[in-house]
BAGUMI-26285 format. One record per residue (C-alpha): residue number from 1; residue in one letter; x negated, y negated, z. Coordinates in steps of 0.25 Angstrom, whole numbers, plus 2048, in hexadecimal, padded with zeros to 3 digits. Layout:
+-----+------+-----+-----+-----+
:  nr : rest :  px :  py :  pz :
+-----+------+-----+-----+-----+
: NUM :    A :   X :   Y :   Z :
...
+-----+------+-----+-----+-----+
***
This chain:
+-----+------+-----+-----+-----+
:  nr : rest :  px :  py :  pz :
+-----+------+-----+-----+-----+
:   1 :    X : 800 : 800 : 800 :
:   2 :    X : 7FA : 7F3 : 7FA :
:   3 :    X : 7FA : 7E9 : 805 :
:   4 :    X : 803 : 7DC : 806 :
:   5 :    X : 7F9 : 7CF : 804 :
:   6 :    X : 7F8 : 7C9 : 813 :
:   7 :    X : 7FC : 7BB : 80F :
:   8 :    X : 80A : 7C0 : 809 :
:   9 :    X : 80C : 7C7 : 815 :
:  10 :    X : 809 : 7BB : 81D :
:  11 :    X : 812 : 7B2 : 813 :
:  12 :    X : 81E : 7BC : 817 :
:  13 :    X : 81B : 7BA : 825 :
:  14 :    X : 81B : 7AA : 824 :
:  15 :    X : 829 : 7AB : 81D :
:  16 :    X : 82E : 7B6 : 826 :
:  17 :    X : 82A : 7AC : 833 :
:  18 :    X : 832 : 7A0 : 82B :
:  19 :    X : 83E : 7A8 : 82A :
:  20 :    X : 83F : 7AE : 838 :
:  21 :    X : 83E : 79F : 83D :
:  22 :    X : 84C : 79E : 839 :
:  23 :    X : 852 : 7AC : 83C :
:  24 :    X : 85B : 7AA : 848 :
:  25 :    X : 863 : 7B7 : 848 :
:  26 :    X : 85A : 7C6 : 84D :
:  27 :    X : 860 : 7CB : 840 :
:  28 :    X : 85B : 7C0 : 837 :
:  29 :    X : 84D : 7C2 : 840 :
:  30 :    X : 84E : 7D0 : 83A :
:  31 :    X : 850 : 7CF : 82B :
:  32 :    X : 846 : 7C3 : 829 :
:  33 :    X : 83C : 7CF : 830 :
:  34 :    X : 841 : 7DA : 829 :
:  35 :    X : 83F : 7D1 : 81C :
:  36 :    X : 831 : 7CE : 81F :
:  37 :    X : 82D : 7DB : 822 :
:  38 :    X : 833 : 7E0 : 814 :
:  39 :    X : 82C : 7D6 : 80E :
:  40 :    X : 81F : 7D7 : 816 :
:  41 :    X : 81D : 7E6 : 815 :
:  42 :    X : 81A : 7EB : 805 :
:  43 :    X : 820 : 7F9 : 809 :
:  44 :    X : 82F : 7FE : 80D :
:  45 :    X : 830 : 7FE : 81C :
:  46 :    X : 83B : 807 : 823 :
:  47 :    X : 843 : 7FA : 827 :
:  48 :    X : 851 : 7FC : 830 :
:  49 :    X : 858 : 7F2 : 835 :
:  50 :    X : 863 : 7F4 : 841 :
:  51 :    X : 860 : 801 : 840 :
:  52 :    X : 869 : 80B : 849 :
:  53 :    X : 863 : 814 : 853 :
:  54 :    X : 867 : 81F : 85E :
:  55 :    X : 862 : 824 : 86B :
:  56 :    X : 864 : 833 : 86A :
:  57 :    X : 86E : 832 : 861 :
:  58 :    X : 876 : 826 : 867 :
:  59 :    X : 877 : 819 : 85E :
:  60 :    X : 86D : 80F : 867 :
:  61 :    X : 86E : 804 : 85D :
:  62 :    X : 869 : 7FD : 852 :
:  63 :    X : 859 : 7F8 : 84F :
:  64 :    X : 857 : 7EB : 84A :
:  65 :    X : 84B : 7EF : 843 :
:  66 :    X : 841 : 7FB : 840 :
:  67 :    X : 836 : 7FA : 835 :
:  68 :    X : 830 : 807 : 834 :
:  69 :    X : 834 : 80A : 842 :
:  70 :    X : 82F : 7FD : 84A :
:  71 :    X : 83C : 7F9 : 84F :
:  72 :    X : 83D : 7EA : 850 :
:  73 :    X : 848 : 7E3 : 85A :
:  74 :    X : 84C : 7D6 : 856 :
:  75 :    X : 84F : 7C9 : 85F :
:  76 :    X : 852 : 7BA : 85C :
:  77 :    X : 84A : 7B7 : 865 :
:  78 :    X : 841 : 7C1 : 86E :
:  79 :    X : 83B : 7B7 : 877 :
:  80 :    X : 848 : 7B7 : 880 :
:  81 :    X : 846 : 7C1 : 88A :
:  82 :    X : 856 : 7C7 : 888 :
:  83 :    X : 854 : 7C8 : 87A :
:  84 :    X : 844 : 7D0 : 87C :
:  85 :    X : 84D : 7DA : 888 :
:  86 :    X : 858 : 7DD : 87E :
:  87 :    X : 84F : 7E0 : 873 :
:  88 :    X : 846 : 7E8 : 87B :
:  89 :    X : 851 : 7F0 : 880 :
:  90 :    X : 856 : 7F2 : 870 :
:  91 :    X : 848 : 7F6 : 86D :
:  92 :    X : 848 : 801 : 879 :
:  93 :    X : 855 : 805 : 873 :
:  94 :    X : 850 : 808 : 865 :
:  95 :    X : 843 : 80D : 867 :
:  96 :    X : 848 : 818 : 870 :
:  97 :    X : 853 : 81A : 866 :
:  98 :    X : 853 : 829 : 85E :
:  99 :    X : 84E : 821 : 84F :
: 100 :    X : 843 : 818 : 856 :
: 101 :    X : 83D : 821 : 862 :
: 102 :    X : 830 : 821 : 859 :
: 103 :    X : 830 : 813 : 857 :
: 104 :    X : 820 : 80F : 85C :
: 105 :    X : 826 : 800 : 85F :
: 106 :    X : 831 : 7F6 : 861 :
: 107 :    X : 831 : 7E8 : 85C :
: 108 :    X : 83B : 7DE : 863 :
: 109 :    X : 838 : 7D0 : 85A :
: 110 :    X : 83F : 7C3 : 856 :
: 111 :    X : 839 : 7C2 : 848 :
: 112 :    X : 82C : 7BB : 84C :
: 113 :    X : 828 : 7C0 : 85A :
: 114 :    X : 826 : 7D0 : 859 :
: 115 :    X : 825 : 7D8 : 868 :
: 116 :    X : 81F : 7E7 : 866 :
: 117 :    X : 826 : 7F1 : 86F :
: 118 :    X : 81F : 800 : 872 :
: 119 :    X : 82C : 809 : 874 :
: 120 :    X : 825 : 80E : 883 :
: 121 :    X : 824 : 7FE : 888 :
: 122 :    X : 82F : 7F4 : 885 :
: 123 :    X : 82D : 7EB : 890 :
: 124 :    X : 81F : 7E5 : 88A :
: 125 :    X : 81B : 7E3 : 87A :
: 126 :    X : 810 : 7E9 : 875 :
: 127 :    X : 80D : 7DF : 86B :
: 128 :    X : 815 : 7CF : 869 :
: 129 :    X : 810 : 7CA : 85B :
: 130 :    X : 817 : 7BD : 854 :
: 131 :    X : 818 : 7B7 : 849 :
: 132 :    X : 813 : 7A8 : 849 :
: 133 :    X : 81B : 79C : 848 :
: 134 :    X : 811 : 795 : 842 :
: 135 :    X : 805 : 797 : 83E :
: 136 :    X : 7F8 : 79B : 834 :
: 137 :    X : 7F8 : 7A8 : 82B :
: 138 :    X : 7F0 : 7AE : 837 :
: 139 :    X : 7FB : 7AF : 841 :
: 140 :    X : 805 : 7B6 : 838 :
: 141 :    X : 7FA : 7C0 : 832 :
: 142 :    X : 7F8 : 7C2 : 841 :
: 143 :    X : 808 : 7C5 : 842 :
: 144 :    X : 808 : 7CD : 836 :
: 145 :    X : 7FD : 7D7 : 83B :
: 146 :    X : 805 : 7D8 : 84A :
: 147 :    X : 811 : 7DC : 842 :
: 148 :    X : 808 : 7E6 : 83A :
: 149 :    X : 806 : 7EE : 846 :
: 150 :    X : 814 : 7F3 : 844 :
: 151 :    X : 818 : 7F2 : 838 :
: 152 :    X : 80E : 7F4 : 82D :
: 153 :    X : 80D : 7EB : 823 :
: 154 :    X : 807 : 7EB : 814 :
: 155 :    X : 7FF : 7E1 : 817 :
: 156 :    X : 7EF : 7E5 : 819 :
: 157 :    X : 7E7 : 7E0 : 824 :
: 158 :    X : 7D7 : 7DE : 828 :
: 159 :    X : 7D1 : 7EA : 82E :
: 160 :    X : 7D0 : 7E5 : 83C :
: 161 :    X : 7CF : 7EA : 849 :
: 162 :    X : 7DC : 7E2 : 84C :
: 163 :    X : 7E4 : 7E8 : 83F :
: 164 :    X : 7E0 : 7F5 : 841 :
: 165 :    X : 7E6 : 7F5 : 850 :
: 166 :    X : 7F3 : 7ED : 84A :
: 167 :    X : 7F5 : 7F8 : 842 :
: 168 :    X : 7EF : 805 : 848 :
: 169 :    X : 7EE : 800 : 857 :
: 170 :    X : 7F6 : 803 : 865 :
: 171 :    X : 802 : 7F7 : 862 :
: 172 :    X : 802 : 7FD : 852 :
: 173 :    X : 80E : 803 : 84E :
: 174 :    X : 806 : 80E : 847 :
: 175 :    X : 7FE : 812 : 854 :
: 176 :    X : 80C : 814 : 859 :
: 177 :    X : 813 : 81D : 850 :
: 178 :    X : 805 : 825 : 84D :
: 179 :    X : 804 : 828 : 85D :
: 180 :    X : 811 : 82C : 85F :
: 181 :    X : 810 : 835 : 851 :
: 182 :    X : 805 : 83B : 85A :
: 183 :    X : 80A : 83D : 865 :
: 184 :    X : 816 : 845 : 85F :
: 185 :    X : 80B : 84D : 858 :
: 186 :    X : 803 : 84F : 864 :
: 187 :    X : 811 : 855 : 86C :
: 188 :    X : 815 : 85E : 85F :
: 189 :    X : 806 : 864 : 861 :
: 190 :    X : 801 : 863 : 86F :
: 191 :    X : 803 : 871 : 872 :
: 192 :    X : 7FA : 877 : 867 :
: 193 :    X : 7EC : 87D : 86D :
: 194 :    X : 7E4 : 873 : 865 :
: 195 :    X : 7ED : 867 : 867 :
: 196 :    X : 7EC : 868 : 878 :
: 197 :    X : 7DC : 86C : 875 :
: 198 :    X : 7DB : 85D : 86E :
: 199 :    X : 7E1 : 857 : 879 :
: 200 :    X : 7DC : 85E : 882 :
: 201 :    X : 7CF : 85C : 87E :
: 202 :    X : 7D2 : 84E : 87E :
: 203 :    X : 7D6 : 84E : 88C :
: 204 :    X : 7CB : 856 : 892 :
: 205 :    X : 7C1 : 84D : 88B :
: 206 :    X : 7C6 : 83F : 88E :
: 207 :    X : 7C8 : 845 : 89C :
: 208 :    X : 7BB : 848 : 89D :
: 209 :    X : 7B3 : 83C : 897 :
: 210 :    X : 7BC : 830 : 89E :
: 211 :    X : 7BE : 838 : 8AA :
: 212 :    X : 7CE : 837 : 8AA :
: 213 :    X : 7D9 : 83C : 8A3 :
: 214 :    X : 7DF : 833 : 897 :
: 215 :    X : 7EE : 831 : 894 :
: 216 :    X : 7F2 : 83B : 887 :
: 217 :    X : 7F6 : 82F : 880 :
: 218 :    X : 7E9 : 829 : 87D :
: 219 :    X : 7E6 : 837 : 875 :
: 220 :    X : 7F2 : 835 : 86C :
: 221 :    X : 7EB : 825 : 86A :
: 222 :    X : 7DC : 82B : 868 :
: 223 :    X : 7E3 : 835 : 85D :
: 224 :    X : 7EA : 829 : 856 :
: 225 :    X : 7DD : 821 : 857 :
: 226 :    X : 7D2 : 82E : 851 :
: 227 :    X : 7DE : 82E : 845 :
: 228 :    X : 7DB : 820 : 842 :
: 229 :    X : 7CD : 820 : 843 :
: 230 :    X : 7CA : 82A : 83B :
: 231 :    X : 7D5 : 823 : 82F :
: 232 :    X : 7CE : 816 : 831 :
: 233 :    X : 7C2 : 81C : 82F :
: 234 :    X : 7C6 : 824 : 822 :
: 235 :    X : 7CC : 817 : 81D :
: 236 :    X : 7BF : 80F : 81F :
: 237 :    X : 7B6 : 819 : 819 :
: 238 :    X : 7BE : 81B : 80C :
: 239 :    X : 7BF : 828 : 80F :
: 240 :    X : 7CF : 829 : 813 :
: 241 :    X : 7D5 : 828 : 805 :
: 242 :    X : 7DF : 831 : 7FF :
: 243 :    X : 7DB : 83C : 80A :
: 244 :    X : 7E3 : 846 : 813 :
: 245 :    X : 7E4 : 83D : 821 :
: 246 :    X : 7E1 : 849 : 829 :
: 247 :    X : 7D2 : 84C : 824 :
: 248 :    X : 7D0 : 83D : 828 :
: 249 :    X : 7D5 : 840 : 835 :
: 250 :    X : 7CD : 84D : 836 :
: 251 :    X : 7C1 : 848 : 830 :
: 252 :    X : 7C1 : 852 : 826 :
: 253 :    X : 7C0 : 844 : 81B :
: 254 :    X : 7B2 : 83F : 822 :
: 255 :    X : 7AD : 84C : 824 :
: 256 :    X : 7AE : 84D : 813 :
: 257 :    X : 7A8 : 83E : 812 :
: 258 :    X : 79D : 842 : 81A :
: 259 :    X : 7A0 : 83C : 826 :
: 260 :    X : 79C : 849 : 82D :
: 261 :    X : 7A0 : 847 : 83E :
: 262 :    X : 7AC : 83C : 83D :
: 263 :    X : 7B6 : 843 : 841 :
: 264 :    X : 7B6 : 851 : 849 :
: 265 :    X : 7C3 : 85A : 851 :
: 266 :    X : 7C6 : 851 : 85C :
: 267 :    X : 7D1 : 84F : 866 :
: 268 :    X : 7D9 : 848 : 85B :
: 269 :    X : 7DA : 853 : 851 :
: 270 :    X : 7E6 : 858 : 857 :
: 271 :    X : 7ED : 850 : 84D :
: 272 :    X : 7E9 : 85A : 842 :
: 273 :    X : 7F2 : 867 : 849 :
: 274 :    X : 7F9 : 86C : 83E :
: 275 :    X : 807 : 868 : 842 :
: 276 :    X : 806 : 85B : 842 :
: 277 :    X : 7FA : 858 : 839 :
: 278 :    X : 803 : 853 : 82D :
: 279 :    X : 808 : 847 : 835 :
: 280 :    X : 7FC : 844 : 83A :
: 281 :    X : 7F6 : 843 : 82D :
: 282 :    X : 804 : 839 : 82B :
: 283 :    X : 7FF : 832 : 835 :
: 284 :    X : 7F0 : 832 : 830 :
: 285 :    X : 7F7 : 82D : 821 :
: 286 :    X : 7FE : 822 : 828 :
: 287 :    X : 7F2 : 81E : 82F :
: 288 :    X : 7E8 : 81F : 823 :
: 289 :    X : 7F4 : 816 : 81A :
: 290 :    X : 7F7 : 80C : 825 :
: 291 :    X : 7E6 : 809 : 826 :
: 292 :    X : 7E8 : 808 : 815 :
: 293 :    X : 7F1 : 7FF : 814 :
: 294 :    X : 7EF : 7F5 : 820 :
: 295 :    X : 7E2 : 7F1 : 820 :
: 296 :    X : 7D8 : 7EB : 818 :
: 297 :    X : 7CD : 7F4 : 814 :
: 298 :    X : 7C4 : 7EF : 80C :
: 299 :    X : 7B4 : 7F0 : 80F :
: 300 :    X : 7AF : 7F6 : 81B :
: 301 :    X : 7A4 : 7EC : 81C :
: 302 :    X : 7AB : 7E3 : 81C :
: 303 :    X : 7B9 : 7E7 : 823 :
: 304 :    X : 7B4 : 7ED : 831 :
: 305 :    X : 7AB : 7E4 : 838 :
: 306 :    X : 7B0 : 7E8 : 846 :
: 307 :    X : 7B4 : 7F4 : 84E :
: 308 :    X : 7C3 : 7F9 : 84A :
: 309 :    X : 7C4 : 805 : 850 :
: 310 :    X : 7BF : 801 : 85D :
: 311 :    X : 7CC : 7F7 : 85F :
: 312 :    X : 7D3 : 801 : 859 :
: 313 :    X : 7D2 : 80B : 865 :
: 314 :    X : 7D1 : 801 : 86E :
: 315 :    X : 7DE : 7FB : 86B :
: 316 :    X : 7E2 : 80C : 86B :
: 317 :    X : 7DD : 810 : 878 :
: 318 :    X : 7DE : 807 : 883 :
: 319 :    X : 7D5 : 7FF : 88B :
: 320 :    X : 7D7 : 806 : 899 :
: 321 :    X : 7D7 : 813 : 890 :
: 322 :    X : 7CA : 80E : 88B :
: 323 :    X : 7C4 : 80A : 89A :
: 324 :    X : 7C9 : 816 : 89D :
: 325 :    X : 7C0 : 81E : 893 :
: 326 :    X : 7B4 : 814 : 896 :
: 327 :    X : 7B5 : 810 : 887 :
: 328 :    X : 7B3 : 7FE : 887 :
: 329 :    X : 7B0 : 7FA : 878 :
: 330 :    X : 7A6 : 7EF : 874 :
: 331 :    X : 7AD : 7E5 : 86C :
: 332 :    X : 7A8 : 7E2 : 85F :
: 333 :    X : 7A0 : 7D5 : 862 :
: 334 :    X : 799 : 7DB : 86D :
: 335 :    X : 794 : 7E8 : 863 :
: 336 :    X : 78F : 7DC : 85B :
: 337 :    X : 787 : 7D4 : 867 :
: 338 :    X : 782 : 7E3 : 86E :
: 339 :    X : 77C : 7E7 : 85F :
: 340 :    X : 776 : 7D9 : 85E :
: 341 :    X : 76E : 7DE : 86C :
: 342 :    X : 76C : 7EC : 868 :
: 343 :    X : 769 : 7ED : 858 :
: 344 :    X : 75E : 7E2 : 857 :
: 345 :    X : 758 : 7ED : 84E :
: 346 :    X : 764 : 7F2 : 843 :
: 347 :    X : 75D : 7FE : 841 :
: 348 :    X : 75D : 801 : 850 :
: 349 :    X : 766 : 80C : 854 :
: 350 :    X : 772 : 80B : 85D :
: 351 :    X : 778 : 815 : 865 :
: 352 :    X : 786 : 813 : 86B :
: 353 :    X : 78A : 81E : 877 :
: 354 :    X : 798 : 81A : 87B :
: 355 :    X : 79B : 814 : 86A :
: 356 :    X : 7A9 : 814 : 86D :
: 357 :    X : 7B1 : 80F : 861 :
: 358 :    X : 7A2 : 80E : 85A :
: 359 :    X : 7A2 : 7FD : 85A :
: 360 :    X : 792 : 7FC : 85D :
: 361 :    X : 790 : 807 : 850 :
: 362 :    X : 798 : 800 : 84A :
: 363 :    X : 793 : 7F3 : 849 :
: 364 :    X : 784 : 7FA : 848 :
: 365 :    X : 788 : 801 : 83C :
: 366 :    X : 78C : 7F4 : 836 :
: 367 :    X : 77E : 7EE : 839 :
: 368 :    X : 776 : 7F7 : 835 :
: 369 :    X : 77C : 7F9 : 828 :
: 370 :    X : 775 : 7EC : 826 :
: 371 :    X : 768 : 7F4 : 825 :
: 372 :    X : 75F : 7F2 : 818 :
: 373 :    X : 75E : 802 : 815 :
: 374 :    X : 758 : 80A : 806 :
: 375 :    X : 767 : 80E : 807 :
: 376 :    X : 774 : 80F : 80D :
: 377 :    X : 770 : 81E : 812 :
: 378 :    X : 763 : 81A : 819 :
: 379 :    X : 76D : 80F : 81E :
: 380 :    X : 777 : 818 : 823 :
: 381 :    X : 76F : 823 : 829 :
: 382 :    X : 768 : 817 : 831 :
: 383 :    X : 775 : 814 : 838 :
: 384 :    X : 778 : 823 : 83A :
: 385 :    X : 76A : 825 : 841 :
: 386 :    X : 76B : 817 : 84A :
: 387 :    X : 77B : 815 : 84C :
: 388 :    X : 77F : 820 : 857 :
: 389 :    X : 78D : 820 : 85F :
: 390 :    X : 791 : 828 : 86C :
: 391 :    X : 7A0 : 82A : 872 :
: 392 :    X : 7A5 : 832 : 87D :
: 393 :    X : 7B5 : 82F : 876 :
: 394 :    X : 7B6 : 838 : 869 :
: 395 :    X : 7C0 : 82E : 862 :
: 396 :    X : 7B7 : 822 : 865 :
: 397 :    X : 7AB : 82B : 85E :
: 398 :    X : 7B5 : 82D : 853 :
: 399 :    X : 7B6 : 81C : 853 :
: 400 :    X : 7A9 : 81B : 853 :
: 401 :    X : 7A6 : 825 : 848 :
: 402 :    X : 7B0 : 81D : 83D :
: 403 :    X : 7AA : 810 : 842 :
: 404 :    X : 79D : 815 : 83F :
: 405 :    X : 7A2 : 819 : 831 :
: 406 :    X : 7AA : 80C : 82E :
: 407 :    X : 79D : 805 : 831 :
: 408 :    X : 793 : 80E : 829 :
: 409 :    X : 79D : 80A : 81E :
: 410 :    X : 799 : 80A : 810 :
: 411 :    X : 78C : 811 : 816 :
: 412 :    X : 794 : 821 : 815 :
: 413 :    X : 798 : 81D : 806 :
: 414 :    X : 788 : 81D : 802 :
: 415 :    X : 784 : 829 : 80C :
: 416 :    X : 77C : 833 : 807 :
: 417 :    X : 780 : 83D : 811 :
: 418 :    X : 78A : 842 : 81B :
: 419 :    X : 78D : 838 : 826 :
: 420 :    X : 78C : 83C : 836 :
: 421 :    X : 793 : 833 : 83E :
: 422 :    X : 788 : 830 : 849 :
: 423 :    X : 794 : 82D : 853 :
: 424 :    X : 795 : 837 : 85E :
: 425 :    X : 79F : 83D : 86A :
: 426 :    X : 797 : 841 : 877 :
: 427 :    X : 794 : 839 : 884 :
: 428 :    X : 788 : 831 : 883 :
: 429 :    X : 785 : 832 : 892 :
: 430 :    X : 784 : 840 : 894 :
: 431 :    X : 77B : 848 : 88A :
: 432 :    X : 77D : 857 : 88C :
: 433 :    X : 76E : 85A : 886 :
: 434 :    X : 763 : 863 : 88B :
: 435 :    X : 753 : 860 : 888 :
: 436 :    X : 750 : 861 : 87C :
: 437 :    X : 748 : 86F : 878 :
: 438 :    X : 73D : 873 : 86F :
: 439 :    X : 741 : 87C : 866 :
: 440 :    X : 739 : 882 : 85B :
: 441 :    X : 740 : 87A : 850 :
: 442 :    X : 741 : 86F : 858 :
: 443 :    X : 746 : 869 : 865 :
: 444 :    X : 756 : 86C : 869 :
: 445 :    X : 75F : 864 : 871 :
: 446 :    X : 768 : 86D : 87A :
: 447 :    X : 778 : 867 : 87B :
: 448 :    X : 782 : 86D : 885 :
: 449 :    X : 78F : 86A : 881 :
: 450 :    X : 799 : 870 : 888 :
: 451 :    X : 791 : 87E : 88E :
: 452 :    X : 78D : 87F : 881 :
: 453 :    X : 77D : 87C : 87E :
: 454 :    X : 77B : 877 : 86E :
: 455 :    X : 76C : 876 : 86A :
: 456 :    X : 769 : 86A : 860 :
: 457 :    X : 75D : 868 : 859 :
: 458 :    X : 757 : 85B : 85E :
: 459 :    X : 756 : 850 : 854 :
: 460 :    X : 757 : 841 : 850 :
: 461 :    X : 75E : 843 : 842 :
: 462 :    X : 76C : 83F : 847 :
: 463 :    X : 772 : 846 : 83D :
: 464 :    X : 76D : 852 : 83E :
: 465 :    X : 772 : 853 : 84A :
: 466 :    X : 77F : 84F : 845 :
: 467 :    X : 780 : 859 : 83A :
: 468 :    X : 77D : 865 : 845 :
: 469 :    X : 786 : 85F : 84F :
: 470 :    X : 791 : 861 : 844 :
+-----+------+-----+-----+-----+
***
């Protein structure tokens, strides 16, 4: 779908904010909406207008509004405190009613102020956006790009940190219909043995490294999060094109790209049991479309010049969940002044222990692709050899690994040879290894993992070991 040229959009919305200035009835509020929205969006919407609804079969009433499911309840005037209450209590009625129960949000609005209510909390909006009286182009871009969030609209936008939580982030309308599409998933399957080991896993693992038990929910939101990822990542590389979703997602498609550790078995791949893996690969096609046709991708050079996926799971998993997991991220500015410090030399090597979402590799990558080098092989094996990440948090190493591919860029187009990722999952504190031995072909490092003792040749190609650790 070809995108609608932003100033168009922005010329519908000027007009749109003249007429609702003199619409003084709710139902006039509404049509001078619905109209705006028809002529906004360059695809047929599923559009209803007082639509009738039951509670187990009972007739509860009728909805003022529902595009494509985002019910919309419309005041005169919704700064009046009786006019907020009865809408609220409306809303309650038809998001609980037997055609809406899935509904992700409710909308109560006057036309120009738009309060966002989750189903599970009516007393407080999760997000108030409006559109300006007056004002610059800026203002109502900023109004169109809130409004995005839950209705997605033909128009393409930069690819930002802020976009990219508008549309895939915890207020987005998307995150919510995909994690409840999850969840019923996860309930339809939870009983199979390799659906309870994954979470299990899950479970015992976070237990273990954090030192408490975490809440279900954030599973289902690491799930949703390693989906994205891994389609963002395709998208950026080229590499996602008229593919099946699901080798994205299994890493089957980097693995035949040469991008030999990107992606493994993990916690996540319960999504691919085979009774639900053909809505999960909907749910991949939606996300892989949605990324398509909203945002801007142009040149990775020049597109990314700050950390995406880091805000993305920030937004994602909460701060205390974060505290909780001992994960604080360095913003971006301060990568920038800590590389000043550390990289005096360029070709000097930096080695992140706890890389999180992988911001200091990253911005590393991006300087030392800078590099006068014969060719843009020499270049790339310098940065594998001197650009190294650690995490404790399998999803953040899988953050860190498609940062580091996004930032090697046009780099993996000119290899030579198969890639390895050198971003890895262990816990840099505790180093379960032996003295090294002499051997009669060499000296062997000894690696207990799990009562299990794995002899490696000792070595300094990276690569090497790469290749017999796979």
């Amino acid at each position: 779908m070809e995108g609608k040229d932003f100033r168009e959009a922005v010329k519908l919305a000027l007009e749109y904010r003249e007429d609702i200035k003199k619409a003084l009835s709710e139902a006039h509020k509404r049509e001078l909406f619905v109209e705006f929205v028809r002529k906004l969006y360059s695809r047929e919407q599923d559009i209803r207008i007082e639509d009738g609804v039951e509670f187990r079969g009972v007739y509860a009433g009728r909805v003022d509004l529902a595009i494509d499911g985002v019910l919309f309840e419309f005041k005169r005037d919704i700064n009046s405190s009786s006019a907020r209450k009865k809408a609220l209590q409306e809303l309650r009625k038809y998001l609980n009613s037997d055609q809406y129960r899935n509904a992700p949000f409710g909308i109560i609005t006057d036309g120009v102020r738009f309060e966002v209510y989750e189903r599970e909390n009516l007393k407080k909006p999760v997000d108030v956006f409006s559109l300006p009286e007056e004002g610059d182009e800026e203002s109502v871009k900023n109004f169109l790009y809130r409004l995005d969030r839950y209705l997605l609209a033909p128009f393409r936008v930069p690819l930002t940190s802020e976009r990219v939580i508008d549309v895939f982030g915890y207020n987005s309308s998307f995150f919510r219909s995909v994690y409840r599409k999850l969840l019923e998933l996860y309930k339809r399957v939870r009983e199979e043995k390799d659906t309870r080991l994954k979470f299990g896993q899950w479970q015992v693992y976070m237990s273990f490294v954090y030192g408490r038990d975490l809440e279900k929910d954030l599973f289902f939101r690491h799930t949703y999060l390693s989906m994205v990822v891994k389609i963002l990542g395709a998208k950026l590389l080229g590499l996602g094109e008229s593919v099946d979703v699901i080798d994205i997602l299994t890493g089957k498609l980097f693995e035949r790209a040469g991008i030999r550790n990107y992606a493994e078995e993990d916690f996540y791949s319960w999504v691919f049991h085979p009774d639900i893996v053909e809505e999960v690969k909907e749910i991949g096609e939606t996300m892989f479309y949605t990324l398509s046709s909203k945002f801007e991708i142009k040149d990775l050079e020049d597109e990314l010049e700050e950390d995406i996926l880091k805000e993305l799971y920030q937004n994602i998993v909460t701060r205390a969940e974060r505290r909780i997991l001992g994960e604080y991220y360095t913003p971006d500015w301060l990568v920038q002044e800590i590389l000043d410090e550390v990289l005096k030399d360029p070709k000097g090597k930096i080695l992140d222990p706890a890389c999180g979402s992988g911001s200091f590799l990253f911005f590393t990558i991006k300087r030392k692709k800078a590099l006068d080098f014969k060719t843009h092989q020499e270049k790339l094996e310098h940065i594998l050899d001197t650009v190294v990440g650690i995490d404790i948090n399998p999803l953040a190493v899988l953050i860190a690994k498609t940062n580091y591919l996004i930032a090697l860029g046009e780099l993996l187009k000119e290899r030579e040879k198969d890639v390895y990722i050198p971003v890895y999952s262990a816990d840099s504190l505790l180093a379960f290894l032996e003295p090294s031995q002499k051997f009669l072909f060499g000296d062997t490092i000894k690696l207990n993992v799990d009562d299990i003792t794995i002899e490696l040749p000792k070595h300094e190609d990276t690569e090497l070991i790469d290749r017999l650790i796979d």
